[in-house]
Each structure stands twice: as C-alpha cells, then as structure tokens.
N, C-alpha and C positions, 0 to 999 in steps of 0.2 A: 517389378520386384514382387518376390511372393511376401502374401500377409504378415506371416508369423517374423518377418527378419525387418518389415517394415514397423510393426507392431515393438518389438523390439528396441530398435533404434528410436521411437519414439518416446519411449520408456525410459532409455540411459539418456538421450538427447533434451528433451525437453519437461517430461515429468517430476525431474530432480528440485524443477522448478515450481513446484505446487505450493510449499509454503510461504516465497516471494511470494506467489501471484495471488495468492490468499491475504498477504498483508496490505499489500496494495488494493486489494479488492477492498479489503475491512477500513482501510483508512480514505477511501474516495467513497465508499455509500453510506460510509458510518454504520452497516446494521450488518452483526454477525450472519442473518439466513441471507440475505440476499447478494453478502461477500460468496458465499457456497456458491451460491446459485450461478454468480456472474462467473465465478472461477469452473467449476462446472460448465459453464456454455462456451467457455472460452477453450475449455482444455478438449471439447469434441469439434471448436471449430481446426483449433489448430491437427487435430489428428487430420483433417480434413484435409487442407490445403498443405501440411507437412511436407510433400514433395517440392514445394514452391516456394520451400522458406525461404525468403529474404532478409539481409538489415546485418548489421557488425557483429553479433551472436547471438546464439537460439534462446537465451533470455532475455536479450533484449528482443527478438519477434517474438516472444511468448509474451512479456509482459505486455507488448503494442497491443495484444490483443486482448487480453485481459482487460486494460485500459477501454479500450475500445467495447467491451462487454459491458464494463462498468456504467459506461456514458449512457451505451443502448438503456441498460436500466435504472437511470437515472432521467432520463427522457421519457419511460414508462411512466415510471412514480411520479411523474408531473402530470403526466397527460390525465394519469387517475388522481391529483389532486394529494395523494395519501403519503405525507412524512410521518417518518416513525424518526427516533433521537438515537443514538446510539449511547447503549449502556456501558460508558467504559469501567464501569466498578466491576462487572458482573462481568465483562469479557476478563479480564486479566488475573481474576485471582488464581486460579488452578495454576497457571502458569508459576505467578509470583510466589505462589506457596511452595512448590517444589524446589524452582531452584531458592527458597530464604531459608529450607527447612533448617540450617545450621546456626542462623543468626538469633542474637539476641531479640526479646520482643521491643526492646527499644527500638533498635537500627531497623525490624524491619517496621515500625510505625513511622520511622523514618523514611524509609523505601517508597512506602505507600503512600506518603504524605508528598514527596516528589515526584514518582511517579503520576499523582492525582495532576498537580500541578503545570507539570510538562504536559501532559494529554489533554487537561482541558487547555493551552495556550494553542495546543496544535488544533484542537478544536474551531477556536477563531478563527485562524488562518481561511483566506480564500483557497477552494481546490487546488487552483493551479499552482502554489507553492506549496500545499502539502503533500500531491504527488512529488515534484522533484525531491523535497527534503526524503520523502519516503522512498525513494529511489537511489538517491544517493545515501544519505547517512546511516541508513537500513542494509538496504540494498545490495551497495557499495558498488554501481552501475557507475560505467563513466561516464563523464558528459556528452559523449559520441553516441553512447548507447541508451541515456536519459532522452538524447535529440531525437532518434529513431523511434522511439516508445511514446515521445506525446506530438512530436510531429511540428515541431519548431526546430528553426535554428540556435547553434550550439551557445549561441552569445545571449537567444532569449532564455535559455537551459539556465545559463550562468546568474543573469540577471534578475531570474526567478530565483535561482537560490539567492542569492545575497539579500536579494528580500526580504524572503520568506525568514531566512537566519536572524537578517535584524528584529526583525516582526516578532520572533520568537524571541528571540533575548530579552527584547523591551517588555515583553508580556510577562516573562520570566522574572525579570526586574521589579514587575507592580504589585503595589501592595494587593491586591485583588487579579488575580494571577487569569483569571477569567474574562478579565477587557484587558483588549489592546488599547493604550490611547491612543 
C-alpha cells in the first residue's frame, strides 16, 4: 500500500483517537508532560504495526497501546526512583473556564468544589480501577473493548469496575473526600 493512502487511513482510523488516549494517558501517570509523551510514543508505535491492527476496534487497539506506553513509563519512573504528583488544579482550569464561561460565580465555585472532590477520590483509587472507570465512564469503551486494552478477562473488567464504583462513591460519601476508609 502506498504511504500517503496509508498515512491517511491512519489519520481517519485511529488519530480521531488522540484525546481518549491523552486522558487515559493523564489519568494512569498522573503528570500532564509525561501523558504527551506516552501518547506520543504510543501514536508512532501504532503507525508502526497499523497494518496488524488487531482487537474489537481501532480504539480499543489504540488505547492497548497507549496503556501499554503508559506502563513502559511508569516502569521507567521507578527504575529512576523520580515521582512527580499530579497537579489537578492546574490541569483542568482552561478547560473548566471555557466551557462555565456562562455560569454564575456561585455554581461555578460549585463546579470546582466538585470537580476537586471527584478527582482527588479518583486519585485514591488503585490504577487498576482508575483505568477501567476512565475507560468506561469517560471513554464509553465496552467491556469487550476495556478486556482488550488492559488484557483481562471480561468478568475481571466488570469486577474492577464495580470496585473501583463503590470505592468512589464511599470516597464521595466521606467527610474528607481524599481518604477512602
């Protein structure tokens, strides 16, 4: 197949998919440069093997791979000892000011104050049920295509979410919205 039609299909196929794999990247490393980065390594692998794509559809093997970039540097960042926190004040405003620009400054003190609250609980959460939730509730990847992207079976899919769901509610529920008990 010539480049430019390959190139192409790659672009309508699986690029659509960059800010999925951007949010998933941002929510398994916690650090906005190093979500680039992983999304980034992950988007020239898949140009790469792109003839070979496999799995239930081209964002679910796009995300597998993401996922899979993410892990790589997160296995880095260990080996060099070096965590950094993620800043979720400082990730979300641009976004949240745009779309609140119509709202009262109450409601969106409100916004924020929820917002804060829900992120830091997702926070808590162990990886492995913050990717499904961010996969599915985000996402809205089904569980065939959540199974394919972290490489369990459909029933550990499920059972991580209902987890991870309670986990978050109960966090959601406490008066200190930053510990699970």
């Amino acid at each position: 197949m010539d480049e430019p039609s390959r190139r192409e299909r790659f672009e309508t196929t699986i690029l659509v998919h960059l800010d999925a794999a951007y949010n998933l990247a941002r929510w398994v490393l916690r650090d906005d440069a190093a979500a680039q980065d992983a999304v980034q390594d992950a988007s020239l692998r898949a140009f790469r093997f792109f003839d070979g794509m496999l799995g239930p559809s081209p964002k679910a093997w796009f995300m597998a791979i993401v996922r899979r970039a993410c892990l790589d540097g997160l296995g880095r960042a260990r080996r060099r000892s070096v965590e950094e926190s993620y800043d979720e004040e400082a990730h979300g405003e641009a976004l949240q000011d745009a779309a609140c620009a119509a709202e009262s400054p109450e409601s969106l003190a409100i916004r924020a104050s929820d917002l804060r609250r829900l992120h830091a609980c997702m926070e808590t959460l162990p990886r492995e049920f913050r990717e499904v939730l961010i996969l599915r509730e985000i996402e809205e990847l089904s569980y065939r295509e959540i199974s394919a992207v972290v490489g369990v079976p459909i029933g550990t899919v499920m059972s991580r979410l209902a987890r991870g769901r309670e986990r978050l509610a109960r966090g959601l529920r406490a008066p200190d919205a930053r510990k699970l008990p």
